[in-house]
C-alpha positions in Angstrom: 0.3 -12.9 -12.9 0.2 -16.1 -10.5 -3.4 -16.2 -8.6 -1.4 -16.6 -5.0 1.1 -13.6 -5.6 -1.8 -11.1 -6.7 -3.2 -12.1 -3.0 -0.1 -12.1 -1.3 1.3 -8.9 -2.1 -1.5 -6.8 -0.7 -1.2 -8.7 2.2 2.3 -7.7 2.6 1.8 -4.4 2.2 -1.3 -4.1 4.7 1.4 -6.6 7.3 4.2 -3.9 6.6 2.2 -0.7 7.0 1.1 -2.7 10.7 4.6 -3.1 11.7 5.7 0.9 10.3 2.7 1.6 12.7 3.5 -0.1 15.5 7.4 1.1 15.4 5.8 4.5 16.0 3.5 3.8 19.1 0.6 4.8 17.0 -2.1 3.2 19.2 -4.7 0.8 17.7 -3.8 1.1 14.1 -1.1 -1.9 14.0 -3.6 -3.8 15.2 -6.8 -2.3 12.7 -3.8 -3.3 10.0 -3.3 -6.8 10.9 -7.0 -7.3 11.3 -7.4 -6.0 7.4 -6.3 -9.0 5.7 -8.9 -11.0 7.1 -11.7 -9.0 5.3 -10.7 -10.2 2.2 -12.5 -13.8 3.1 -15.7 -11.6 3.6 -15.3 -11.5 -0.4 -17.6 -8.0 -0.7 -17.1 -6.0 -3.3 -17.3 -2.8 -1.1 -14.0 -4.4 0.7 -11.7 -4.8 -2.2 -12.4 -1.0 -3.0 -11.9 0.3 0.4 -8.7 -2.2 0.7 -7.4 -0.3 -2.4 -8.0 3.1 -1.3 -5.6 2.1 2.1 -3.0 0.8 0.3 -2.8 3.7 -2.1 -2.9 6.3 1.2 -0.4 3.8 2.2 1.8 4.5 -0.4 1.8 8.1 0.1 2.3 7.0 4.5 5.8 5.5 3.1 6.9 8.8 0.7 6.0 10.9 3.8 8.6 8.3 6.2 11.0 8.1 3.1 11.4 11.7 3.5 11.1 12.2 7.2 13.8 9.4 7.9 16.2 10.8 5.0 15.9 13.7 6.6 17.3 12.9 9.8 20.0 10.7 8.4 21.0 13.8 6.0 21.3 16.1 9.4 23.1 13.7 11.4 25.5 13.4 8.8 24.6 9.6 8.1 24.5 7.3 4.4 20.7 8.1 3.8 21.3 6.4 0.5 20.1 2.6 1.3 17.3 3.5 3.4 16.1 6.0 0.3 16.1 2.6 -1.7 14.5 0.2 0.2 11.9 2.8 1.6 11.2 3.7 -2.2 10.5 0.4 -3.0 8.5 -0.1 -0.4 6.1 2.8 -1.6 6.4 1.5 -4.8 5.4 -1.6 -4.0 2.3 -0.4 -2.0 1.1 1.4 -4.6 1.6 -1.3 -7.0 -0.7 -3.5 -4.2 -3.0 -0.9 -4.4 -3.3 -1.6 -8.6 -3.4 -5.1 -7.9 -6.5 -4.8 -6.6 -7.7 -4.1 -9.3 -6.7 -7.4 -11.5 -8.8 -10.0 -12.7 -8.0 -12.7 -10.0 -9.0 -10.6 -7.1 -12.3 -9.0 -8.7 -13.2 -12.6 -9.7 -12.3 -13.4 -5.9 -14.5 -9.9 -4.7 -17.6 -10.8 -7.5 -18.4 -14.6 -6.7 -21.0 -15.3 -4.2 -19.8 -16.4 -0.9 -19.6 -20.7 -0.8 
């Protein structure tokens, strides 16, 4: 996988969990989440680890709102289909961000000393 996109999709997810956050006037955290991509130019190892246990909780944040907003579609007789898809693959990607942080290019980024 390209160096860049095993960055940039963590990123994403951390940015989209911000904005799910902020869409439900839960105080403080959109702003804890758009404050969490800058950690990775700290380059600790600690912060890769901890970043990967937030985006898999993350992942199960997005099954909980898949279910909560199908839910209300299905009651108020609404097509719940689309937003089953994109919200799936949203979770799915998370928790495939969450993996990521595992590959080479970001431990290598996590392990060197800072320049």
């Amino acid at each position: 996988m390209k160096k860049s996109l095993s960055f940039i999709l963590p990123i994403f997810s951390l940015l989209l969990l911000a904005a799910h956050f902020s869409r439900n006037n839960i105080p403080y955290l959109p702003y804890i989440f758009l404050i969490l991509p800058l950690l990775f130019l700290l380059r600790k190892n600690f912060i890769r680890v901890g970043i990967q246990i937030i985006l898999f909780i993350g992942g199960f944040i997005w099954i909980y709102a898949t279910y909560h907003y199908v839910n209300i579609r299905i009651s108020q007789g609404q097509n719940w289909i689309r937003l089953l898809i994109i919200l799936g693959l949203v979770s799915i990607l998370t928790f495939y961000s969450s993996f990521l942080m595992n590959s080479e290019n970001i431990k290598d980024w996590f392990n060197k000393k800072n320049r």
